[in-house]
ChimeraX commands (.cxc) that place a marker at each C-alpha (Angstrom):
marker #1 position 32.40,-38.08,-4.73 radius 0.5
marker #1 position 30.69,-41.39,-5.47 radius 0.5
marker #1 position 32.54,-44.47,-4.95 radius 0.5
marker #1 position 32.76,-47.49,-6.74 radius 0.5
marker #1 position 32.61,-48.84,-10.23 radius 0.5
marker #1 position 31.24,-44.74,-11.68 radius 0.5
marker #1 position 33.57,-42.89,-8.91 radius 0.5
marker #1 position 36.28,-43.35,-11.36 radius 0.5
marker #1 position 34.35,-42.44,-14.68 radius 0.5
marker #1 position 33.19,-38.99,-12.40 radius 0.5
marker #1 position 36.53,-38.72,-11.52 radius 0.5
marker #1 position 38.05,-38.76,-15.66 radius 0.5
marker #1 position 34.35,-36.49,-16.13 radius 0.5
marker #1 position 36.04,-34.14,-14.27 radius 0.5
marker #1 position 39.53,-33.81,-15.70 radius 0.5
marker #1 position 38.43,-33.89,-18.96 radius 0.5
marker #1 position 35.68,-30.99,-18.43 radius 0.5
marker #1 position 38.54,-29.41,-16.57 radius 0.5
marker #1 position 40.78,-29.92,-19.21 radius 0.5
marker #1 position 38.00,-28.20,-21.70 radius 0.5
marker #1 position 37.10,-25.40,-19.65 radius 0.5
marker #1 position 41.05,-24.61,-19.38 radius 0.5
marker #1 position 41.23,-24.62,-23.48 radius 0.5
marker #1 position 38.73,-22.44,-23.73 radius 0.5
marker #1 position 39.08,-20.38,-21.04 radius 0.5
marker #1 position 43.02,-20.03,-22.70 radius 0.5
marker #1 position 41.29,-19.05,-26.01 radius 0.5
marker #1 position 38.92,-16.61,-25.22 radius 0.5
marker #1 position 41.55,-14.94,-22.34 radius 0.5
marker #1 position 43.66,-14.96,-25.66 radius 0.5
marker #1 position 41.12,-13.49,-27.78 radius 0.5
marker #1 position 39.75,-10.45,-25.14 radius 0.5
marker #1 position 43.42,-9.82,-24.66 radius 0.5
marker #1 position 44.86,-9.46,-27.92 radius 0.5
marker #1 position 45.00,-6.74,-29.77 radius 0.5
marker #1 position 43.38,-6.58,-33.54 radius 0.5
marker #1 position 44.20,-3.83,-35.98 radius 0.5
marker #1 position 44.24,-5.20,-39.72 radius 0.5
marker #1 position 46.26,-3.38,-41.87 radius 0.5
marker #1 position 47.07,-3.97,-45.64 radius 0.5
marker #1 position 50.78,-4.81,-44.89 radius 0.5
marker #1 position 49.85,-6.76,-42.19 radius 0.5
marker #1 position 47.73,-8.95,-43.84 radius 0.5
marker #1 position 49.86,-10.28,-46.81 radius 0.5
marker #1 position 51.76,-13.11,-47.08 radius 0.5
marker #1 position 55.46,-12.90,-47.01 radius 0.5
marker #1 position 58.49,-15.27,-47.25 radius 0.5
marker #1 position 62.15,-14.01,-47.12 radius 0.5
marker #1 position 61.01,-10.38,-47.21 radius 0.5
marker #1 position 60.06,-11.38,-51.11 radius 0.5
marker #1 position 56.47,-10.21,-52.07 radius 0.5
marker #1 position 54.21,-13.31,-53.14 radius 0.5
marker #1 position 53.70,-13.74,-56.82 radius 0.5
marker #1 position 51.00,-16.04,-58.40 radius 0.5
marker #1 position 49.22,-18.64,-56.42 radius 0.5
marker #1 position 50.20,-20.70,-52.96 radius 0.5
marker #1 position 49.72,-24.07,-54.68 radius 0.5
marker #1 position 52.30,-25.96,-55.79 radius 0.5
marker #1 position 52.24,-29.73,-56.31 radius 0.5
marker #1 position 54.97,-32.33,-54.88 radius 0.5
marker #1 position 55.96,-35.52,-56.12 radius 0.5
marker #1 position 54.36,-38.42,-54.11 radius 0.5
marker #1 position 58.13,-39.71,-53.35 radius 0.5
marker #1 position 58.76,-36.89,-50.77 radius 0.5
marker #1 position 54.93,-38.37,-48.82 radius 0.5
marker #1 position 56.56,-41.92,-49.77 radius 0.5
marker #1 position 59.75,-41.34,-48.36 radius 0.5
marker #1 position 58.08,-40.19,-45.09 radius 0.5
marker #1 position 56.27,-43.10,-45.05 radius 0.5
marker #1 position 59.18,-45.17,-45.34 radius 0.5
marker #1 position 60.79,-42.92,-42.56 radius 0.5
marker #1 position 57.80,-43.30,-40.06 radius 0.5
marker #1 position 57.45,-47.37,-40.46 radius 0.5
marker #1 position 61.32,-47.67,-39.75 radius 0.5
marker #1 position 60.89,-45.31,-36.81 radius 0.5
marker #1 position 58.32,-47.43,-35.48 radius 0.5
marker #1 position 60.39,-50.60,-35.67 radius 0.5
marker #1 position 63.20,-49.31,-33.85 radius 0.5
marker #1 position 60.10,-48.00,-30.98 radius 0.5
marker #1 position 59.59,-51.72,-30.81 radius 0.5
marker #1 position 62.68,-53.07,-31.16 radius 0.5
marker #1 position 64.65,-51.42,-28.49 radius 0.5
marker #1 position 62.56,-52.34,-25.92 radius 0.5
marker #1 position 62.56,-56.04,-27.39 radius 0.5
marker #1 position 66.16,-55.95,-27.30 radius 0.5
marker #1 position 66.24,-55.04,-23.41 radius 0.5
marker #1 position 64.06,-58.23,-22.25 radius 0.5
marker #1 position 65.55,-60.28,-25.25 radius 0.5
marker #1 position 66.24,-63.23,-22.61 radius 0.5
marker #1 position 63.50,-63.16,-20.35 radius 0.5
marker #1 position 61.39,-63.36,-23.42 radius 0.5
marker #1 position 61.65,-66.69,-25.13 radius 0.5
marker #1 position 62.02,-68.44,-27.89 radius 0.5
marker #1 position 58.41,-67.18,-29.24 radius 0.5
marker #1 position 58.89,-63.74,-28.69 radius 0.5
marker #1 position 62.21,-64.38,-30.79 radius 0.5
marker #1 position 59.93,-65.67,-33.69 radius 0.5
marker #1 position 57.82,-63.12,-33.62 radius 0.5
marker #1 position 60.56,-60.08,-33.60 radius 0.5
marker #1 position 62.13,-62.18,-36.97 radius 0.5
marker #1 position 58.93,-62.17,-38.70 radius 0.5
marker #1 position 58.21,-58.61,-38.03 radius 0.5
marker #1 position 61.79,-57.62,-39.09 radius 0.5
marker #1 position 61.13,-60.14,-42.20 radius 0.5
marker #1 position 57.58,-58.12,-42.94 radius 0.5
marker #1 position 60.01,-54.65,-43.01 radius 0.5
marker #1 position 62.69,-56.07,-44.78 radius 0.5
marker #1 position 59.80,-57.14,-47.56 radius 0.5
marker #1 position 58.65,-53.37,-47.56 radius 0.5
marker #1 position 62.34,-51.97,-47.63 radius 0.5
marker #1 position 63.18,-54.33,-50.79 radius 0.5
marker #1 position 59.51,-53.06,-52.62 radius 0.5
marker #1 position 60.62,-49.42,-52.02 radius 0.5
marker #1 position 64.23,-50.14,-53.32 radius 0.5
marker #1 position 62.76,-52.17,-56.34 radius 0.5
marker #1 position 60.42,-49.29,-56.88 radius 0.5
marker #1 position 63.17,-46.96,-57.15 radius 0.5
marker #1 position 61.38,-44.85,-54.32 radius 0.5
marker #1 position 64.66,-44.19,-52.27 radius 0.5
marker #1 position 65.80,-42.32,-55.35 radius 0.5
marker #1 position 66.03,-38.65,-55.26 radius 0.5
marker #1 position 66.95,-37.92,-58.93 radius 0.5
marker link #1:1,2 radius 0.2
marker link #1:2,3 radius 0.2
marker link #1:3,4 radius 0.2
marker link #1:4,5 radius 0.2
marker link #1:5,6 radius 0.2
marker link #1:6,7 radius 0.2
marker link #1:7,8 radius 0.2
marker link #1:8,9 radius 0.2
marker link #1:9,10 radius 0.2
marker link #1:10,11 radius 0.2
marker link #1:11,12 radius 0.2
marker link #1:12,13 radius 0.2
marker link #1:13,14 radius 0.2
marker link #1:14,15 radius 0.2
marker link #1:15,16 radius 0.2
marker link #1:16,17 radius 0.2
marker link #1:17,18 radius 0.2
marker link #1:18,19 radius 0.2
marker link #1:19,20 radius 0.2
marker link #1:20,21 radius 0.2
marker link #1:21,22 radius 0.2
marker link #1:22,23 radius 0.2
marker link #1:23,24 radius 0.2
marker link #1:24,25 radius 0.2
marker link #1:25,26 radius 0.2
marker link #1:26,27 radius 0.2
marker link #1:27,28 radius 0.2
marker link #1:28,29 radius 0.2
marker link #1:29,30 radius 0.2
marker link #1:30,31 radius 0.2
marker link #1:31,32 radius 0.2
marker link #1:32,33 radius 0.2
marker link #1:33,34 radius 0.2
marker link #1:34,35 radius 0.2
marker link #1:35,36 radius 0.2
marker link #1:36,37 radius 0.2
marker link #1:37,38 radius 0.2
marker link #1:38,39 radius 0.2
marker link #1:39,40 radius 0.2
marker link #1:40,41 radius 0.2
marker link #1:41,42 radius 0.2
marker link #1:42,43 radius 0.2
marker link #1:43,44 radius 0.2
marker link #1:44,45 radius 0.2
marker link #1:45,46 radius 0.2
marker link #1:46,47 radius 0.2
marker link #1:47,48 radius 0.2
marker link #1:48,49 radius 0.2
marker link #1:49,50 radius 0.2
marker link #1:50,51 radius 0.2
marker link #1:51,52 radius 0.2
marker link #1:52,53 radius 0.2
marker link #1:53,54 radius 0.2
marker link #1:54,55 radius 0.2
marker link #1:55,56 radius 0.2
marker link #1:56,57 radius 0.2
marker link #1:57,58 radius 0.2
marker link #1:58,59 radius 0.2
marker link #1:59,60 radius 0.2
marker link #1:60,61 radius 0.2
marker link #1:61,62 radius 0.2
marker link #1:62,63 radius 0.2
marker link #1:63,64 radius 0.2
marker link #1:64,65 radius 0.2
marker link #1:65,66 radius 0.2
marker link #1:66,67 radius 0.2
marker link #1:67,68 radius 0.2
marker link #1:68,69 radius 0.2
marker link #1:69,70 radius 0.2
marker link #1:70,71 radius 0.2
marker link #1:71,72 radius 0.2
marker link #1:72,73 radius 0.2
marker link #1:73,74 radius 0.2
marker link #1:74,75 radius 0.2
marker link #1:75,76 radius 0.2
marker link #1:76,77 radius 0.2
marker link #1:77,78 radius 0.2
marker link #1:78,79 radius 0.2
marker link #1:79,80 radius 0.2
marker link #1:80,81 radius 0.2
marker link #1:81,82 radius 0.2
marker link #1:82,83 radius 0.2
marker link #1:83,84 radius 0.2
marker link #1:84,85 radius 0.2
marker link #1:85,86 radius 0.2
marker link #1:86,87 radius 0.2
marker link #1:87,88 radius 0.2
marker link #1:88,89 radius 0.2
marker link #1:89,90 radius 0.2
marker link #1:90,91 radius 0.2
marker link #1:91,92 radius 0.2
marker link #1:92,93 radius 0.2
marker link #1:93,94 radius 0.2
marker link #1:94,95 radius 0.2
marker link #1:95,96 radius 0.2
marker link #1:96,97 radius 0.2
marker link #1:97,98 radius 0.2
marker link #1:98,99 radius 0.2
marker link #1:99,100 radius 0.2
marker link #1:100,101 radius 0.2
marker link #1:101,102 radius 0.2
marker link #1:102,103 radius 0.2
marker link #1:103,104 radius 0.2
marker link #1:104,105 radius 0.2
marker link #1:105,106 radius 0.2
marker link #1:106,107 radius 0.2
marker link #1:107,108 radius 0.2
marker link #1:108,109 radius 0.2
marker link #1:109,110 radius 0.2
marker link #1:110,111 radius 0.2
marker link #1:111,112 radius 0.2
marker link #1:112,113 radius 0.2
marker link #1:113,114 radius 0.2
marker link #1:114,115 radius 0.2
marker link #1:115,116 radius 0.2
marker link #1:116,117 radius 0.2
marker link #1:117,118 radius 0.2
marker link #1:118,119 radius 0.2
marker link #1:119,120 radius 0.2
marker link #1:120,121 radius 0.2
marker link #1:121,122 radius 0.2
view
């Protein structure tokens, strides 16, 4: 193995053409090995033992995407705000700043959402 400064990209070359070979290897193992006999039956779409009528698409309202949204960026601050919480003291005063102008830049998007009515269900 080459040492030095490109011994440790040939080292991550390796792992990650290991890592492909695997995936394929998996995938083509998977495909030799499994067995494939379409049938009619077999290849309709069910739900609930209920045969499918009309078309798969159906359209959502945008506050269901919105509401994940919301869900996701509130998710995130409590990622970074739990960790904050457990070095609170070592941190400083600037680090203290910084956490109250994040909160301030969620509380901002929380009050849009709830002026926009997008917390509503009805």
């Amino acid at each position: 193995m080459p040492e030095g400064y490109f011994g440790q990209y040939f080292t991550i070359a390796i792992f990650i053409v290991a890592g492909v070979v695997l995936v394929l290897g998996t995938f083509a193992l998977a495909k030799l090995l499994s067995p494939f006999q379409p049938h009619t039956e077999k290849l309709t779409t069910y739900e609930s033992g209920i045969d499918p009528i009309g078309t798969g698409w159906s359209q959502a309202n945008v506050r269901y995407y919105i509401f994940a949204l919301l869900f996701v960026i509130f998710d995130v601050e409590a990622i970074f705000l739990f960790p904050w919480a457990v070095v609170f003291e070592r941190l400083g005063t600037q680090a203290f700043v910084e956490m109250v102008i994040f909160i301030g830049i969620l509380t901002l998007a929380l009050l849009y959402a709830i002026k926009k009515k997008v917390l509503e269900w009805l």
